[in-house]
C-alpha positions as CSV (number, residue, x, y, z in Angstrom):
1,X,10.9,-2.4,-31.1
2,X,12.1,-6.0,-30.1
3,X,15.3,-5.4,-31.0
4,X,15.8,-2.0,-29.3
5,X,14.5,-3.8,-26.4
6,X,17.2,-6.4,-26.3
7,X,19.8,-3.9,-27.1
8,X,18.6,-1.5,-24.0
9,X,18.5,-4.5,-21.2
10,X,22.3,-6.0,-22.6
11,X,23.5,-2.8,-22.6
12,X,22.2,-1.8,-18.9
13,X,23.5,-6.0,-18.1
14,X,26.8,-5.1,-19.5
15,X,27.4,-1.9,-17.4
16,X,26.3,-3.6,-14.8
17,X,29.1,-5.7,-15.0
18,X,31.5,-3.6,-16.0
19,X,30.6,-1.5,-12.6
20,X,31.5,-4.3,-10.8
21,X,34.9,-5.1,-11.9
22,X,35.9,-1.7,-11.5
23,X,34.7,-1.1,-7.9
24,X,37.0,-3.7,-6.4
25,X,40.1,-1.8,-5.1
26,X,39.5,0.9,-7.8
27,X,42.3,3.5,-6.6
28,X,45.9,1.9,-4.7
29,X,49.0,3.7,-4.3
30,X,52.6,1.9,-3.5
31,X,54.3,2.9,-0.1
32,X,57.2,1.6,1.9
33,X,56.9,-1.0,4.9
34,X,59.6,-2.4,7.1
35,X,58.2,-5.4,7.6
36,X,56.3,-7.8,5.6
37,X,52.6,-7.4,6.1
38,X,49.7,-9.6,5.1
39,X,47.1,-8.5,2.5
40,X,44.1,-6.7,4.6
41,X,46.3,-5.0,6.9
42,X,45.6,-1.4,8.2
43,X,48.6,0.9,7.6
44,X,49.0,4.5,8.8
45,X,51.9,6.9,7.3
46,X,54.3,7.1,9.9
47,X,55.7,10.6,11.2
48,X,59.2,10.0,8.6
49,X,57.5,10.6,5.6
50,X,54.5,10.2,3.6
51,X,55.9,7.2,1.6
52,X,56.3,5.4,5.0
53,X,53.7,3.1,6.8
54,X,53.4,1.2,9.5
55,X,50.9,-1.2,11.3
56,X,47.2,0.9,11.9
57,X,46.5,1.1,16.3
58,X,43.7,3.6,17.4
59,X,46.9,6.0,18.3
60,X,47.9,6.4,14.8
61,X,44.3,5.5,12.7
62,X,44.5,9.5,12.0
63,X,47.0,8.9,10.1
64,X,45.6,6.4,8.2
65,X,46.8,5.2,4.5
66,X,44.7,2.5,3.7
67,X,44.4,-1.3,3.5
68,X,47.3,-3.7,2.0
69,X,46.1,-5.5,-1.2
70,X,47.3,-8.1,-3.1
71,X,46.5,-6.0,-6.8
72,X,46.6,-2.7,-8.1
73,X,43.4,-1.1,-8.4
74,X,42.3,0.6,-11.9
75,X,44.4,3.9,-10.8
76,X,47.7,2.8,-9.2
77,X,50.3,5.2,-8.0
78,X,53.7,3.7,-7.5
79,X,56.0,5.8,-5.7
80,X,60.0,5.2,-6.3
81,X,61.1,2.8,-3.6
82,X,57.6,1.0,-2.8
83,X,57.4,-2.6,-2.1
84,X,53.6,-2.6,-0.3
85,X,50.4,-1.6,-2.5
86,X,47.7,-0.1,-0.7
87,X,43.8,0.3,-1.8
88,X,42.3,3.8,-0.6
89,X,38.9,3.2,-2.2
90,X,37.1,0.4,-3.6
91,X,35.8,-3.3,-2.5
92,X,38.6,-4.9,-0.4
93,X,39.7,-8.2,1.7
94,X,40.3,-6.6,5.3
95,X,41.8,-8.2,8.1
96,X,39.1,-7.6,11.8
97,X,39.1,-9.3,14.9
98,X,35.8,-9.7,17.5
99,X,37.7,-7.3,20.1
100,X,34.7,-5.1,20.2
101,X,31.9,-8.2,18.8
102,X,30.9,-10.3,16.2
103,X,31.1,-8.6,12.8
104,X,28.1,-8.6,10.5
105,X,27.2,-7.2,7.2
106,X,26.5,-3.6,7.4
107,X,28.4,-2.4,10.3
108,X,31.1,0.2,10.5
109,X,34.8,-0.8,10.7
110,X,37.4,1.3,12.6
111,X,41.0,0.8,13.5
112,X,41.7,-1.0,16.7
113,X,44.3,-1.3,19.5
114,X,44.9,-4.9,17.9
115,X,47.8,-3.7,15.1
116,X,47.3,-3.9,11.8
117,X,43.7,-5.2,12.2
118,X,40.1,-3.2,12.0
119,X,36.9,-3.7,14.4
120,X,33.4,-3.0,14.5
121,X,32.5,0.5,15.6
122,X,31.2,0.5,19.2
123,X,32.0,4.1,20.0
124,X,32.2,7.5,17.7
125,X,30.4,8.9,14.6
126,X,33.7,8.0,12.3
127,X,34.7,5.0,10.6
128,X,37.1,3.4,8.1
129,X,34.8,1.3,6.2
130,X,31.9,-1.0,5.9
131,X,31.4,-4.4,6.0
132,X,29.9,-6.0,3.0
133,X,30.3,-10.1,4.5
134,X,29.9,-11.3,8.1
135,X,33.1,-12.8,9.5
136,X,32.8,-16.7,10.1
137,X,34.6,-17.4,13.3
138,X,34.8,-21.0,12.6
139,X,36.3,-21.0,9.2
140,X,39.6,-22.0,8.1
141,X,40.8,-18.5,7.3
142,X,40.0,-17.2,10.8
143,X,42.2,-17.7,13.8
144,X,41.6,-17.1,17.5
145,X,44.1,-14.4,19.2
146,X,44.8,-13.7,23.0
147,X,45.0,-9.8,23.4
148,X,45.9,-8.5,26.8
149,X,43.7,-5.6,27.8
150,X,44.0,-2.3,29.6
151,X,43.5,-4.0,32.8
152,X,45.9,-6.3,32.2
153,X,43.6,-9.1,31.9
154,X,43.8,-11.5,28.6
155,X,41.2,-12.1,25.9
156,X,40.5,-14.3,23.2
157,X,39.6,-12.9,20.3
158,X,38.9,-14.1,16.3
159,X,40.8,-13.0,13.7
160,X,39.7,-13.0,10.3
161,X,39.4,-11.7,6.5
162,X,36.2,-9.8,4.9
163,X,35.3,-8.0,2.4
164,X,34.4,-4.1,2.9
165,X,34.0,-1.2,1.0
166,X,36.4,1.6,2.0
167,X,35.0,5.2,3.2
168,X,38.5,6.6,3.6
169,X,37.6,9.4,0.4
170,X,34.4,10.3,2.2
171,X,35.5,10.8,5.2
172,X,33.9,8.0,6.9
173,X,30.1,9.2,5.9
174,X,27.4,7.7,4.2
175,X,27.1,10.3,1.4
176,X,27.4,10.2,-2.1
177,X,27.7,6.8,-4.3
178,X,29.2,5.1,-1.2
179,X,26.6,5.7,1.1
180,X,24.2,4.6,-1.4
181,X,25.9,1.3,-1.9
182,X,26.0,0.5,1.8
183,X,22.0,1.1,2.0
184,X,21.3,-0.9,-1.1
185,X,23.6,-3.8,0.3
186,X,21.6,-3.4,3.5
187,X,18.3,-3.7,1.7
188,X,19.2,-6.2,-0.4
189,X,20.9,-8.6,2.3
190,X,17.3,-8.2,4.2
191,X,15.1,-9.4,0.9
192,X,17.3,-12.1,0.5
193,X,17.3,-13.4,4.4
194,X,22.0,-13.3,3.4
195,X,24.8,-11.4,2.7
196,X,24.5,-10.8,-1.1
197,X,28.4,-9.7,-2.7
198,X,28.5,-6.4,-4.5
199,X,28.2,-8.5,-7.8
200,X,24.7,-9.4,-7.0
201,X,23.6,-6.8,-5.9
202,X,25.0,-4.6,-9.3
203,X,22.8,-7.7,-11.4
204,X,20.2,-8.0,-9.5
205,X,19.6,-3.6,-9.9
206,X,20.8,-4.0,-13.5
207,X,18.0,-6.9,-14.4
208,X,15.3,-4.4,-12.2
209,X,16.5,-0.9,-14.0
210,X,16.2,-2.6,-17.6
211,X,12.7,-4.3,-16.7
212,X,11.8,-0.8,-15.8
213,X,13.0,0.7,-18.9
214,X,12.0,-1.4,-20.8
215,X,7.6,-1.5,-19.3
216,X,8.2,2.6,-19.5
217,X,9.4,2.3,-23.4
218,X,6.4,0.0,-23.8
219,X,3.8,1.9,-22.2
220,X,5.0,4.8,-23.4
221,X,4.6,3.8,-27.2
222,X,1.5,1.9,-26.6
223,X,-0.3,5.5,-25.3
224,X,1.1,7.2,-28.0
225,X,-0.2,4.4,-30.7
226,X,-3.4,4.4,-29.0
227,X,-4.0,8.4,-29.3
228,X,-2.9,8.6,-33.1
229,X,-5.0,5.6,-34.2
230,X,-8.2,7.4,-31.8
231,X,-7.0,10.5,-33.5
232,X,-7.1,9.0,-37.6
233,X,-9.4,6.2,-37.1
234,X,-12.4,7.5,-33.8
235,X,-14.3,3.6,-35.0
236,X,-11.3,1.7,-34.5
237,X,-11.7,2.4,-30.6
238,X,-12.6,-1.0,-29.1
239,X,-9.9,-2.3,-31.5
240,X,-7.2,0.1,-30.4
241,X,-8.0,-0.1,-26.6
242,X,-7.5,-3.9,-26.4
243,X,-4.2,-3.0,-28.1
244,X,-3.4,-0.7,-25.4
245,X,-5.0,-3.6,-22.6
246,X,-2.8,-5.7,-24.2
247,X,0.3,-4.0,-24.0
248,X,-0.1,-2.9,-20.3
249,X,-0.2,-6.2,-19.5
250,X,3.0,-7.2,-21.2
251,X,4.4,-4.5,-19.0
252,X,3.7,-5.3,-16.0
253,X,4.6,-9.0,-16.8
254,X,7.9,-7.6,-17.8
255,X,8.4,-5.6,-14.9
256,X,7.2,-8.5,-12.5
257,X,9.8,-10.7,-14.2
258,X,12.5,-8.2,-14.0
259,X,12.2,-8.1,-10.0
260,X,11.2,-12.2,-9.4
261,X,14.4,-12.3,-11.2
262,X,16.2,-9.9,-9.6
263,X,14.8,-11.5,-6.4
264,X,15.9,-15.1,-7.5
265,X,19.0,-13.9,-8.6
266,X,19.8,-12.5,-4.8
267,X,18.7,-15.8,-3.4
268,X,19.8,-18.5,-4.7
């Protein structure tokens, strides 16, 4: 029993992990730029072709191809002529800007007049992707931009990288395994009082799932034990109940451990 018990919480650890590296930029496909752009840029196909981009505005986000990465994701399509990679799905770096406000964890990204360069959503039901990290205006990565505006009056905006997980598959909704990423991040960054990376959060469910699995295989074969020794042995009761105390017990410590651990783990 130990050792099935092992096996079933470094197998669930190990998936875990293996979910992680795979989510990060998990489909890219090559296209052809004019210019060169840096990683995090929004491109849109442009009206010459489909193997054509340019830089992303709000008058061409329809048209949207992706995000410029540095790597190919785990399915790459590289089209004769390419010299830009660009991630459709999958954890990426992406270039915003505070033109429509600060950027937090959990918001909706969308293409913005700003080229090339994504914003929170302030307007609309549709969006792009989701941010998974707050962007740190003071940091070393981030510059500050002046923009003019439709009034013709200037502004300065911050200009940064972040990580996000792309919606462009789904259409911009919270459905399927997406949409249950984004509220797990959510609830997660709230426990923990911080952003918590995808990473964590994958080890964090993968240490609660197999503390769960493994109190349910516990309790499980504890009440079966307890009703075939009742069944063969009806004096052995006291004996076999304390058994069964006994194992619930070791259960729920189990359990408790799994999610202090979990917890911990999202902390620290």
């Amino acid at each position: 029993m130990k050792k099935l018990l092992t096996l079933i919480f470094l197998t669930t650890l190990i998936a875990g992990l293996s979910v992680t590296s795979v989510w990060a930029a998990s489909v890219s496909r090559g296209y052809h730029i004019a210019s060169v752009v840096p990683v995090g840029t929004l491109v849109s196909v442009t009206k010459a072709g489909s193997n054509e981009v340019e830089l992303t505005t709000t008058e061409n986000a329809g048209a949207l191809a992706g995000i410029v990465t540095g790597t190919d994701g785990l399915v790459d399509v590289q089209t004769q002529g390419s010299n830009v990679t660009v991630a459709t799905d999958g954890s990426v770096n992406l270039l915003v800007s505070t033109v429509n406000g600060p950027i937090s964890a959990g918001d909706q990204l969308v293409a913005s007049p700003v080229a090339g360069i994504a914003a929170k959503r302030t307007t609309g039901s549709g969006y792009i992707a989701i941010a998974q990290t707050s962007l740190d205006t003071n940091a070393q990565t981030s510059k500050q931009i002046q923009v003019t505006q439709n009034d013709g009056s200037t502004k300065t905006i911050t200009v940064g990288l972040i990580t996000a997980q792309l919606t462009l598959s789904s259409g911009g909704s919270t459905g399927g395994l997406q949409g249950v990423t984004s509220a797990l991040t959510n609830f997660a960054q709230k426990v923990a009082g911080k952003e918590v990376s995808l990473a964590r959060l994958v080890i964090a469910a993968s240490l609660v799932f197999s503390a769960t699995v493994i109190t349910t295989v516990l309790l499980y074969g504890a009440v079966k034990g307890t009703f075939v020794a009742l069944g063969r042995n009806p004096m052995s009761r006291n004996a076999t109940l304390l058994a069964l105390t006994k194992s619930t017990a070791l259960a729920a410590i189990i359990l408790t451990g799994g999610i202090t651990a979990a917890y911990i783990f999202l902390t620290i």
